[in-house]
Backbone bond lengths (Angstrom), bond angles and torsions (degrees), N, CA, C in turn:
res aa  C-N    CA-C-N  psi(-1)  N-CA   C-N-CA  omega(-1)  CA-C   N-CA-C  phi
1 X - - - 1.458 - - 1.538 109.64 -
2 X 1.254 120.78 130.00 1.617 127.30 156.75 1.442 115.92 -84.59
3 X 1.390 98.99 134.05 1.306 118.53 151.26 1.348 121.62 -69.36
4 X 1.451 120.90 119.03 1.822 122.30 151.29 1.087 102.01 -111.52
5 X 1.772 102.61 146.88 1.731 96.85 133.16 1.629 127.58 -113.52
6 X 1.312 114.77 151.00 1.377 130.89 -165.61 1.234 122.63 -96.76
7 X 1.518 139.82 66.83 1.392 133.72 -177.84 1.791 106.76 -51.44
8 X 1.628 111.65 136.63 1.515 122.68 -175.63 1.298 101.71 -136.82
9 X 1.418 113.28 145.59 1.667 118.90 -175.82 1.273 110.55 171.36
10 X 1.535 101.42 134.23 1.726 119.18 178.40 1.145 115.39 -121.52
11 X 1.143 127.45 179.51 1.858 129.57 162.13 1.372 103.34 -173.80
12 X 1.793 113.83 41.54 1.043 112.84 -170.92 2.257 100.22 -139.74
13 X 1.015 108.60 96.37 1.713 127.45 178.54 1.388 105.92 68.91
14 X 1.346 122.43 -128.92 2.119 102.13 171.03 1.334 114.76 -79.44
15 X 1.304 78.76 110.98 1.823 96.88 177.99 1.607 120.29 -66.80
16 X 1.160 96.87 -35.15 1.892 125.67 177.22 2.080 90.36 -56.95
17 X 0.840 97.29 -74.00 1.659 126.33 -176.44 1.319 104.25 -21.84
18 X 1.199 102.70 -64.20 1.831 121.49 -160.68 1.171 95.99 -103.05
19 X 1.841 151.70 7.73 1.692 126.56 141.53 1.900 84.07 -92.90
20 X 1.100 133.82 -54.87 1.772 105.48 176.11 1.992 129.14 -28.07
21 X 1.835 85.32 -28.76 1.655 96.24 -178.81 1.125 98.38 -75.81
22 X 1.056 118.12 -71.42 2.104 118.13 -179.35 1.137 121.58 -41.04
23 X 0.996 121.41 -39.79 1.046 130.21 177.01 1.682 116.26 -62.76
24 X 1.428 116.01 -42.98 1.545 100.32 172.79 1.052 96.13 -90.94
25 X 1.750 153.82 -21.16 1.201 135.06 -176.39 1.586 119.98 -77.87
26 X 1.520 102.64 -3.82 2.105 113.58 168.37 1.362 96.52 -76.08
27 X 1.202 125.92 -32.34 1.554 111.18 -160.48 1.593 93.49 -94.80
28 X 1.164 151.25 21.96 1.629 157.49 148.36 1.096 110.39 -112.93
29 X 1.624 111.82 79.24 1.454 109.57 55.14 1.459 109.99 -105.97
30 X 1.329 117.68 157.22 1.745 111.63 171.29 1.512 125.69 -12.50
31 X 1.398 101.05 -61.52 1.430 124.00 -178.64 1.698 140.94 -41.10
32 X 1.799 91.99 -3.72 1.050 134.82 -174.43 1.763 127.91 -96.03
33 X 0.936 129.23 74.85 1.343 106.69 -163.15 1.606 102.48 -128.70
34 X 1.572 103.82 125.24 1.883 110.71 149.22 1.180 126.49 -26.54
35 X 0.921 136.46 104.36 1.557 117.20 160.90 1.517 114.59 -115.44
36 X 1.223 136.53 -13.31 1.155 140.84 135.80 1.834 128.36 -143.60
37 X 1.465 94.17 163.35 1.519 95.01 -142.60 1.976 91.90 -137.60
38 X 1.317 98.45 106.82 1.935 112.36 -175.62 2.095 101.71 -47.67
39 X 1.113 116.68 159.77 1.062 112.00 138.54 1.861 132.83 -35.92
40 X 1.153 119.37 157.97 1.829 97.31 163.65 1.673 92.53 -96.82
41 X 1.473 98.55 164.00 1.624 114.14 170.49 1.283 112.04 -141.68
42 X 1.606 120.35 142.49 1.175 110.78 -165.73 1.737 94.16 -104.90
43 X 1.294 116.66 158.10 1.616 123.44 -125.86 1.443 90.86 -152.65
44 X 1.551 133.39 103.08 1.417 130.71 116.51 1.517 115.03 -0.63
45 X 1.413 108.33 129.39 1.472 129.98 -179.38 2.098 99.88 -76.83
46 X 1.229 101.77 126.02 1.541 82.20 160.16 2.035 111.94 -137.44
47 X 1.412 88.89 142.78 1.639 99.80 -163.17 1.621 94.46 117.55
48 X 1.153 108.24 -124.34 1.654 126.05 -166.63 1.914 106.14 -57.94
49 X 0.836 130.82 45.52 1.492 137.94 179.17 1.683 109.90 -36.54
50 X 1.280 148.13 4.29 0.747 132.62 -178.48 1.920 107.27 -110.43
51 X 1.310 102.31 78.80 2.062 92.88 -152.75 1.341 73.32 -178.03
52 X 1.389 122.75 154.27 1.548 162.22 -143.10 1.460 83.76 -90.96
53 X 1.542 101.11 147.26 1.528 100.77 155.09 1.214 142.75 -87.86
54 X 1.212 135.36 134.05 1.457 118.00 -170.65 1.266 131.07 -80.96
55 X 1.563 117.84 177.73 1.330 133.87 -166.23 1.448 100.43 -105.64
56 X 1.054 143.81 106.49 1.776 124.17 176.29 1.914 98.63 -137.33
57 X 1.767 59.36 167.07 1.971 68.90 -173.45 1.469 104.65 -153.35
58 X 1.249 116.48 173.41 1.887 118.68 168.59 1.338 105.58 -124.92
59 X 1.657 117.32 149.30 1.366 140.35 144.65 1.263 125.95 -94.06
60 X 1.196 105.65 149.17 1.515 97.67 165.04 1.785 97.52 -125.24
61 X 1.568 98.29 135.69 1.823 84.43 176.43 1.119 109.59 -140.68
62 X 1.445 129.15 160.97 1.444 139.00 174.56 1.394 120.56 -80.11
63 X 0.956 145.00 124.67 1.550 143.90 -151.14 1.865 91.93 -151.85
64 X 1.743 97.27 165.95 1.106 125.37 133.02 1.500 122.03 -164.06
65 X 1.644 91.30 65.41 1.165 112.81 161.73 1.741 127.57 -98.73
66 X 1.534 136.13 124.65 1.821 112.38 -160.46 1.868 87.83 -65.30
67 X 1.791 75.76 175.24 1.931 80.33 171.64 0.901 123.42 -37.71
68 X 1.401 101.59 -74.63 1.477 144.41 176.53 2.218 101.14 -4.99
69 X 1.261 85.53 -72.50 1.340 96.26 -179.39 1.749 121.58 -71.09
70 X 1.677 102.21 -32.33 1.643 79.32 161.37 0.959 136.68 -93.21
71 X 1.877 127.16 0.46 1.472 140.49 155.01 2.032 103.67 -41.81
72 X 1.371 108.87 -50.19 1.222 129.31 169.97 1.363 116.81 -36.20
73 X 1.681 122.07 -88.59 1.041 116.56 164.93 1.376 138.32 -77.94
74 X 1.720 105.52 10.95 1.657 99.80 156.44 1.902 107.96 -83.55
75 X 1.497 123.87 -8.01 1.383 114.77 175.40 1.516 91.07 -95.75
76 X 0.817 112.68 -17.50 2.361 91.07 168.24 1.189 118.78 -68.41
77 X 1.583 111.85 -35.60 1.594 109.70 171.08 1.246 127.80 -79.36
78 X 2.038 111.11 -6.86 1.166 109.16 170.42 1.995 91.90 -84.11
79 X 1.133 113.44 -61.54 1.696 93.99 -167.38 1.137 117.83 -54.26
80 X 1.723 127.40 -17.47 1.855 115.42 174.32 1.418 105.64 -62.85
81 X 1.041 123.04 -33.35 1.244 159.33 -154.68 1.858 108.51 -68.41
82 X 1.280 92.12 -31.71 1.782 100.62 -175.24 1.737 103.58 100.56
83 X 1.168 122.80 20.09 1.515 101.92 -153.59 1.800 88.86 -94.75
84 X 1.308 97.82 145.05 1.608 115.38 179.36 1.554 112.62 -133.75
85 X 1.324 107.92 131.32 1.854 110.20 -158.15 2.193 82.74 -121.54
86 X 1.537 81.64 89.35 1.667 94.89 172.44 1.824 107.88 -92.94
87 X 1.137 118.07 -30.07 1.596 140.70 -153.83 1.245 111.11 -149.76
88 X 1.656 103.81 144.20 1.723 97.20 170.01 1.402 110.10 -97.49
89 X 1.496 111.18 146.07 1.670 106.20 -163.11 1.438 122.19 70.21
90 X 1.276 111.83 11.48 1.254 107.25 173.82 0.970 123.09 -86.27
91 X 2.128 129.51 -174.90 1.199 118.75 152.62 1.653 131.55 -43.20
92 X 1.265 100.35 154.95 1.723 120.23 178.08 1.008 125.95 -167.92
93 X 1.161 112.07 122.86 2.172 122.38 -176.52 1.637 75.35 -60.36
94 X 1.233 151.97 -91.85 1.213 118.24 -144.09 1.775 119.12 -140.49
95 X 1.167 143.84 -168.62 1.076 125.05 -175.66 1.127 93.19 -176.91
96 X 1.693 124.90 138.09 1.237 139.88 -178.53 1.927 118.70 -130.76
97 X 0.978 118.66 102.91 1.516 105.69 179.95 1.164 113.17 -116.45
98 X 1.793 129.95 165.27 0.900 129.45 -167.74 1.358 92.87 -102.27
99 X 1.098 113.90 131.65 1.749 115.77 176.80 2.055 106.70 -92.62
100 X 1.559 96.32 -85.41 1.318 91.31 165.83 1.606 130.20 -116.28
101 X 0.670 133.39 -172.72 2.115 130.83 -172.65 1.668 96.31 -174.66
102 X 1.358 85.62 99.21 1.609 102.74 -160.53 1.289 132.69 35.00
103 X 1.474 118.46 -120.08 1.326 99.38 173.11 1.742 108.25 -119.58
104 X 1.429 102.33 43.63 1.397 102.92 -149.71 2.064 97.36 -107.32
105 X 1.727 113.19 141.90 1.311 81.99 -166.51 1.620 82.77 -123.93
106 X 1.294 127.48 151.17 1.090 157.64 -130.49 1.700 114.77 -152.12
107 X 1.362 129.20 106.82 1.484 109.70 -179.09 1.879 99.92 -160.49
108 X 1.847 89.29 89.63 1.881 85.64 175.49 2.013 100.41 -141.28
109 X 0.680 83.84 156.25 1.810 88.79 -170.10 1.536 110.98 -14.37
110 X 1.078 127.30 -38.07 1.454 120.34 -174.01 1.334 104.73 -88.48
111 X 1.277 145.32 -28.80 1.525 141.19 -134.85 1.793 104.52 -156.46
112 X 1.033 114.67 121.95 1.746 110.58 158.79 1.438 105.52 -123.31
113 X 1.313 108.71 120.20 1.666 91.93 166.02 1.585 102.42 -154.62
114 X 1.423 113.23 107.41 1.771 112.79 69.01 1.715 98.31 -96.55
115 X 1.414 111.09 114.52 1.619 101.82 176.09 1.419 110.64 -39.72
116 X 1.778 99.45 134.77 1.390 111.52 -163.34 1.715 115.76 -72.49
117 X 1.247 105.37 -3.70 1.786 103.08 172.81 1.450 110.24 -104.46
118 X 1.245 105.02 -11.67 1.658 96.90 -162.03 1.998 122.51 -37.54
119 X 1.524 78.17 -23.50 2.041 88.66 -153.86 1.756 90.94 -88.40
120 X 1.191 122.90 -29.40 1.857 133.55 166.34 1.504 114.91 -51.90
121 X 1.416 121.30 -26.91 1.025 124.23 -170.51 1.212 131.77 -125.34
122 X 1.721 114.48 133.76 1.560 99.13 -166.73 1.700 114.19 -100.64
123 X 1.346 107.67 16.73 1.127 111.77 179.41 1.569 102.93 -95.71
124 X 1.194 123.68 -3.05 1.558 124.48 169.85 1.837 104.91 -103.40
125 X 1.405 116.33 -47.38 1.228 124.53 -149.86 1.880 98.30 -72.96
126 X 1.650 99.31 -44.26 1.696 102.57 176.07 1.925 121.21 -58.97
127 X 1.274 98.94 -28.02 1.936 98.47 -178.33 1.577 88.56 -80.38
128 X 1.563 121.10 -59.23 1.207 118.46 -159.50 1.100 117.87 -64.47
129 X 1.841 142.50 -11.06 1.601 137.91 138.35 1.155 98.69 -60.82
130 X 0.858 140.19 -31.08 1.627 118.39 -157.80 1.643 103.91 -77.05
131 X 1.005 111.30 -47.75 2.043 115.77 156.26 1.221 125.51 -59.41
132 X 1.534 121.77 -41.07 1.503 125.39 -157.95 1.425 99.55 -162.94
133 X 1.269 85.29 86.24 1.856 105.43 -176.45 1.483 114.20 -76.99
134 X 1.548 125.85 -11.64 1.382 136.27 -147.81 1.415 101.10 -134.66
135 X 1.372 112.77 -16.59 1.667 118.43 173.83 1.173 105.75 -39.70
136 X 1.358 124.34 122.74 1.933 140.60 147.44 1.846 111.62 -47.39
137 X 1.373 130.36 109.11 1.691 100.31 164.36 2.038 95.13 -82.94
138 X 1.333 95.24 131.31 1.395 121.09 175.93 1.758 114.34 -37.14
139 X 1.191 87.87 -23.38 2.180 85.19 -172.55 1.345 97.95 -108.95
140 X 1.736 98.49 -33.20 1.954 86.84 -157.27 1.665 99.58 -89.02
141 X 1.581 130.02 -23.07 1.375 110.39 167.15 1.388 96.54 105.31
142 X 1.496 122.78 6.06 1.777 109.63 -158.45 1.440 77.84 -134.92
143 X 1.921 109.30 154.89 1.118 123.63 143.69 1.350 115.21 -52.58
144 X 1.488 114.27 152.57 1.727 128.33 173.14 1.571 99.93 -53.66
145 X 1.329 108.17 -53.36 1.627 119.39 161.78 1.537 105.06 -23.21
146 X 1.180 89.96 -109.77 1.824 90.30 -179.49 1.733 110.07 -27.14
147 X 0.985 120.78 -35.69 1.496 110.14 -160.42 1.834 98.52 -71.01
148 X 1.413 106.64 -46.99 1.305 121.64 -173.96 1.773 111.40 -65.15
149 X 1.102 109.31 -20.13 1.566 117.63 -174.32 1.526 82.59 -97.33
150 X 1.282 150.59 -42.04 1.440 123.21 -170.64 1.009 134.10 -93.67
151 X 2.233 104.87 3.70 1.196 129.75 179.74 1.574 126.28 -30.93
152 X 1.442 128.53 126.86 1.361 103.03 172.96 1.524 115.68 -91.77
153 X 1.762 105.66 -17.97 1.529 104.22 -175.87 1.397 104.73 -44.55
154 X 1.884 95.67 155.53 1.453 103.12 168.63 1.401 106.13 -116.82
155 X 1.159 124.44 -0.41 1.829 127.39 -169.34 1.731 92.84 -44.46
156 X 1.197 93.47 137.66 1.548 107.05 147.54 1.671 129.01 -51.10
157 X 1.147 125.02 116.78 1.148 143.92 178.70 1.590 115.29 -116.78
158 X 1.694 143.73 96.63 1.310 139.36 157.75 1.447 118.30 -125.23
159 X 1.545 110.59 146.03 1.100 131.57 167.52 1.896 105.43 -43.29
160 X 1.487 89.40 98.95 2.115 89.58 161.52 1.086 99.30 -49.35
161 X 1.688 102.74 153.17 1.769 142.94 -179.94 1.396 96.49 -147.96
162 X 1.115 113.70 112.41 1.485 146.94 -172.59 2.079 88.96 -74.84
163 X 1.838 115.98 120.10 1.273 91.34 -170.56 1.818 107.60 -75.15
């Protein structure tokens, strides 16, 4: 079995709604399974700042599916999904990336992984300690820890409160 983890995030109508949707539609096919699941945090836009803030969160899941194929069917659950790529950084009912897939690193026109922002951003780096505090990123040699403690982003990052 491989380990990934799965960065998820919307800022587009129920945000709550649609990572609950992805979330059971990653685990179909079987082969797919949660095994842990971040808080959500609501998340500063970065790039196009004038757009809702988002809802994001991390998985970590057990697979033995290759990348290849779950880069694949994590963009089916963005198009069942409604997802429309008008803008970069723009709005989106939902969004799924592959952060890491073991410790294996991967980089040809379809696929980069260790996704190349993950370690820039604290809207990935804060859910993903909060699961996997001890995670290696494969190129850079550092815990997410360390990466997240040397972060320069300043975006806002908080734990959702359901009103």
């Amino acid at each position: 079995m491989i380990t990934a983890f799965i960065g998820i995030g919307t800022n587009v109508g129920d945000r709550k709604k649609h990572i609950e949707q992805a979330m059971r539609l990653l685990e179909n096919p079987p082969n797919v399974k949660i095994i842990k699941s971040s808080a959500l945090y609501v998340t500063e836009p970065i790039g196009y700042v004038g757009q809702d803030w988002f809802l994001n969160c991390v998985v970590e899941i057990s697979t033995t599916i290759p990348p290849h194929e779950l880069l694949y069917h994590c963009q089916a659950i963005e198009e069942k999904m409604g997802r429309t790529r008008t803008m970069m950084w723009g709005p989106r009912t939902i969004d799924l990336d592959i952060l890491l897939y073991n410790d294996e690193c991967i980089a040809d026109d379809a696929l980069v992984i260790p996704h190349p922002n993950m370690h820039k951003r604290r809207f990935v780096l804060v859910p993903l300690v909060e699961i996997a505090p001890d995670i290696i990123h494969p190129t850079l040699n550092k815990t997410v820890t360390d990466l997240l403690q040397n972060l320069k982003d300043t975006h806002k990052v908080d734990v959702y409160r359901e009103c």
